[in-house]
C-alpha positions as CSV (number, residue, x, y, z in Angstrom):
1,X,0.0,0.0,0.0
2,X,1.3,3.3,-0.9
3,X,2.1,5.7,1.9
4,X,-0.8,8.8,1.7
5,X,0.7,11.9,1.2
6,X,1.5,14.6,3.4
7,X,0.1,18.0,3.8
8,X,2.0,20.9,2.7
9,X,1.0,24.6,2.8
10,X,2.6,26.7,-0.5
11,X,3.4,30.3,-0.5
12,X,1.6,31.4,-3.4
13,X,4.6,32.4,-5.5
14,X,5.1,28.7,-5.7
15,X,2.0,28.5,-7.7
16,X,4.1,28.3,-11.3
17,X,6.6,25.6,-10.1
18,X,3.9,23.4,-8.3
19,X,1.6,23.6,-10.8
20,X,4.1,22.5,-13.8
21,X,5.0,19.3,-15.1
22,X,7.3,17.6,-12.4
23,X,10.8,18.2,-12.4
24,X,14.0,16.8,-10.5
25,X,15.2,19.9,-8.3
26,X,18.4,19.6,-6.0
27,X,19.4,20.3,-2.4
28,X,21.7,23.8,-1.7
29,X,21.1,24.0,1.9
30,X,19.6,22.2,4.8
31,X,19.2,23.2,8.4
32,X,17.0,21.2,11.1
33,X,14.1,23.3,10.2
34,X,14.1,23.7,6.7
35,X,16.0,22.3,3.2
36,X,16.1,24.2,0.3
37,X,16.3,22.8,-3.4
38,X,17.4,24.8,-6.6
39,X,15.3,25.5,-9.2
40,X,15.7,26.2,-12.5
41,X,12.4,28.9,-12.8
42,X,13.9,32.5,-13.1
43,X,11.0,33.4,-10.9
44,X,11.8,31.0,-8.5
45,X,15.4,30.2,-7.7
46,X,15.0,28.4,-5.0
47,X,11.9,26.4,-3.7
48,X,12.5,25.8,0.4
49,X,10.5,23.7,2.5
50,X,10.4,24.2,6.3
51,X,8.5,23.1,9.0
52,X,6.2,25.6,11.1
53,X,8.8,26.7,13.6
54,X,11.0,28.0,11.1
55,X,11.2,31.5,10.0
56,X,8.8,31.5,7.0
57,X,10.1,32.2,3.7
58,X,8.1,34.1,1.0
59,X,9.6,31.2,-1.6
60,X,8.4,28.5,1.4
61,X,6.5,24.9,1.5
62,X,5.3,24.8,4.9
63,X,5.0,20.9,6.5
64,X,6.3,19.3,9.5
65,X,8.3,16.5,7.8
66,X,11.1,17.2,5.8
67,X,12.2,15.1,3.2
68,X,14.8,13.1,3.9
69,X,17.3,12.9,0.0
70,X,19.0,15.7,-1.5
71,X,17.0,15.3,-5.0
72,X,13.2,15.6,-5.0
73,X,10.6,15.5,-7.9
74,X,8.2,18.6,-7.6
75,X,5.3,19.3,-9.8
76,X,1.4,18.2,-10.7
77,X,0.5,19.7,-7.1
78,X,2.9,17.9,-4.9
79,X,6.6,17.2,-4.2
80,X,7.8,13.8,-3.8
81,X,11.3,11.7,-3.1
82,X,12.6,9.1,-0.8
83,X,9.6,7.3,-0.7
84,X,7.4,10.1,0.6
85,X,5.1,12.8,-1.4
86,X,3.7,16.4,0.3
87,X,0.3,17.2,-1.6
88,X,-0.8,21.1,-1.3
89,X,-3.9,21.0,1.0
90,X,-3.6,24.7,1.5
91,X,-2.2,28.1,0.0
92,X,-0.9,31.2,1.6
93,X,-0.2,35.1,0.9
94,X,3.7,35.8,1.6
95,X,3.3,39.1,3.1
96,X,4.1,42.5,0.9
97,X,3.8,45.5,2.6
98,X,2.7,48.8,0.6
99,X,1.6,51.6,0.9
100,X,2.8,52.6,4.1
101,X,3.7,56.4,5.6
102,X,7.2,56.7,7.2
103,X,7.2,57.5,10.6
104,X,9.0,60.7,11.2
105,X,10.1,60.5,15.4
106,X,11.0,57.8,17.6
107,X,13.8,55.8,15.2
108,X,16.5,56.5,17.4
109,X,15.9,54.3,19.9
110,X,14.7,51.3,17.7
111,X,18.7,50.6,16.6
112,X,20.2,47.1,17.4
113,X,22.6,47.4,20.1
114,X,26.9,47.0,19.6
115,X,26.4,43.1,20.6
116,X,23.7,42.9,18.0
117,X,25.5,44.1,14.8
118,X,29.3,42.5,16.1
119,X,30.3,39.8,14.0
120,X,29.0,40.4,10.7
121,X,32.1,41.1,8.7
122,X,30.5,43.9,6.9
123,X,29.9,47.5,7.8
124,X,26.4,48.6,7.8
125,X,25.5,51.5,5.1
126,X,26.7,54.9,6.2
127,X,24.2,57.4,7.2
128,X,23.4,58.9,3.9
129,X,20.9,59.4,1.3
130,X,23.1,57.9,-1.1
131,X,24.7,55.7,1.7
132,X,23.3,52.3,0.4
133,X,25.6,50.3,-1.7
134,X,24.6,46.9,-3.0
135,X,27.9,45.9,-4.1
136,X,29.5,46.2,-0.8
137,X,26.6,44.4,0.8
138,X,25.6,41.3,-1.7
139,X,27.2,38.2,0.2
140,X,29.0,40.0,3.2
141,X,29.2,37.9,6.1
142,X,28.9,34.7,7.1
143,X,25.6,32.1,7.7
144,X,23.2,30.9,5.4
145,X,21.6,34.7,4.8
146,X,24.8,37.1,5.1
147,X,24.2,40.1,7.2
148,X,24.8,42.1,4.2
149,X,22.4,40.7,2.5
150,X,19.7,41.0,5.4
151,X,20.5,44.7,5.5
152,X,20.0,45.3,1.9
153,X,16.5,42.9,1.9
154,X,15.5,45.0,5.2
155,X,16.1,48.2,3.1
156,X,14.8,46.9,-0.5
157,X,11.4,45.8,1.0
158,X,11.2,49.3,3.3
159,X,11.4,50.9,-0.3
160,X,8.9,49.4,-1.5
161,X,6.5,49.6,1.1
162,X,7.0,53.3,1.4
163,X,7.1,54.4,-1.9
164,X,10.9,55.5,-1.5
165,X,12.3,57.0,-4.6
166,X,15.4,55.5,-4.5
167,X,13.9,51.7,-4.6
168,X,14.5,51.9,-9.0
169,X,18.5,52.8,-8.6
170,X,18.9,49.9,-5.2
171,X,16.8,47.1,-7.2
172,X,19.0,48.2,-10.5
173,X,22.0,48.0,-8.8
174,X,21.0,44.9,-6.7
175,X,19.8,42.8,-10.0
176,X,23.3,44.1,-11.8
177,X,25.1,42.2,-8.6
178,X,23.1,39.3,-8.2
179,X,24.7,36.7,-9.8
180,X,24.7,33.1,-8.8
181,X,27.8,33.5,-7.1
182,X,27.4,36.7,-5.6
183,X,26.3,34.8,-2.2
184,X,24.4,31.2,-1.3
185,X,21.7,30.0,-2.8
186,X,19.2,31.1,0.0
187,X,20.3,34.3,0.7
188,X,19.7,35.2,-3.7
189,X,16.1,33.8,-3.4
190,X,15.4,35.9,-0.7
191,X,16.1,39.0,-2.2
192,X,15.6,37.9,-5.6
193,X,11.9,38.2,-3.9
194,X,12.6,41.3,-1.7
195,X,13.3,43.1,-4.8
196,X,9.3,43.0,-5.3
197,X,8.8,43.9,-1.8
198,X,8.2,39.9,-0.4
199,X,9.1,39.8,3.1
200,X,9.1,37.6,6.3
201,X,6.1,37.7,8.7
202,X,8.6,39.5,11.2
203,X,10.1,41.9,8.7
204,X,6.6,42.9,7.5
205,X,5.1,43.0,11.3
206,X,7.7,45.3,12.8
207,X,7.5,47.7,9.1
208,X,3.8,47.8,9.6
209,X,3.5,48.2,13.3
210,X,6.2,51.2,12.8
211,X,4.3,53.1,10.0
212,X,0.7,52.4,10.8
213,X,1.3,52.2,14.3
214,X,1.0,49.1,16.9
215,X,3.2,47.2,19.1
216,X,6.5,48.2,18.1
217,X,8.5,46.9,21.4
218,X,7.5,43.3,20.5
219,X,7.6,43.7,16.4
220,X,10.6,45.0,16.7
221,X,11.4,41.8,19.8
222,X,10.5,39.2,17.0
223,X,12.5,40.8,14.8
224,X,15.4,40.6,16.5
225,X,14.8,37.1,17.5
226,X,15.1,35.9,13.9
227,X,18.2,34.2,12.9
228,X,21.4,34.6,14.3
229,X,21.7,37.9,13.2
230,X,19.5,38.1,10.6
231,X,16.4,40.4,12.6
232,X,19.7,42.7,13.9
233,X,20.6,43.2,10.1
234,X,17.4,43.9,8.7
235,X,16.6,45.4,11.2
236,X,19.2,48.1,10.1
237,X,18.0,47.7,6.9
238,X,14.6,49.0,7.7
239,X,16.3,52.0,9.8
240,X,18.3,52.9,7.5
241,X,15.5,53.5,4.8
242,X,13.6,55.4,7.0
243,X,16.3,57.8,8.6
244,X,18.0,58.9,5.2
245,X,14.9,59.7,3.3
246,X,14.8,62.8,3.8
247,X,19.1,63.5,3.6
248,X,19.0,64.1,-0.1
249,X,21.3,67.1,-1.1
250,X,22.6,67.5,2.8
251,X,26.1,68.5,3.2
């Protein structure tokens, strides 16, 4: 008797790759929550699959059993390999924040602290209009998510939300840089979707709570709590957005 699928929630921008005819796609990076699997979609680079504990993706397959081999077959509504198959029983909305005001007071306070930001190996963007460089920030630092990388998604998806007029020249500037070498695997899906403004639950919680008001002590809390440095670094991503808008022209 065959073993009855398991159930799977998809992140609607993996509507294209799920629905297609299936296709072998391979493992780039596992972790005890989540495994992530190359694609060859230009929409999609990388398809990961975690379970509900783990920070939640905007490219992510939600189930609590991971598979188990490094090469699974994914298309026709499912994903299947080692013996086991994940059906979709359910689809979800990655979050996109637009349309949002910028706050103008209380930002100094909401930094990450020294211990926060130490150990990133790159230098966060210096506080200027034109202070955002996505060449020196594309695949600085160590992890599976460089802090670099989570400073620039923090800032790209901030742009967006707000309407900032520098988003065209960052996500030029950031696609010009994005090769598939630039930095890992996961760390290019996930701005390859912050580019359009995708975003973590956290990242789009705190942004929203910030601009619209709310809870910012425990947005900002859960923000933080991501990763081992990721919240800190997109946290300054966010920050940084927000505090140089209005710097154009300054001396």
């Amino acid at each position: 008797m065959d073993t009855p699928p398991l159930s799977a929630a998809a992140s609607s921008l993996l509507g294209g790759l799920l629905d297609g005819a299936p296709a072998l796609v391979d493992e780039v990076a596992r972790t005890r929550v989540s495994v992530h699997f190359q694609t060859d979609s230009p929409d999609l680079p990388v398809l990961s699959v975690c379970t509900p504990d783990a920070v939640r993706l905007p490219n992510a397959l939600v189930t609590a059993t991971l598979p188990a081999t490094r090469q699974v077959s994914v298309g026709a509504g499912r994903l299947s390999g080692g013996g086991r198959a994940w059906r979709v029983t359910r689809w979800w909305q990655p979050p996109r924040p637009r349309g949002l005001s910028r706050p103008r007071l209380g930002l100094a306070g909401l930094w990450p602290s020294v211990g926060e930001v130490s150990g990133w190996g790159v230098a966060p963007p210096g506080p200027a209009y034109d202070g955002l460089s996505p060449a020196a920030l594309l695949g600085a630092g160590p992890g599976l998510t460089p802090a670099g990388d989570d400073v620039l998604a923090g800032a790209l998806v901030t742009a967006h939300a707000t309407g900032d007029p520098r988003l065209p020249d960052w996500v030029r500037r950031t696609r010009a840089g994005l090769t598939p070498t630039a930095t890992t695997a996961v760390s290019r899906a996930m701005l390859h979707h912050a580019l359009d403004g995708y975003a973590t639950p956290e990242l789009a919680r705190f942004l929203t709570a910030l601009c619209r008001g709310g809870d910012v002590g425990a947005a900002r809390a859960d923000l933080l709590a991501v990763g081992h440095s990721s919240g800190a670094a997109l946290l300054v991503g966010v920050l940084h957005t927000l505090t140089t808008y209005e710097l154009e022209g300054a001396a």
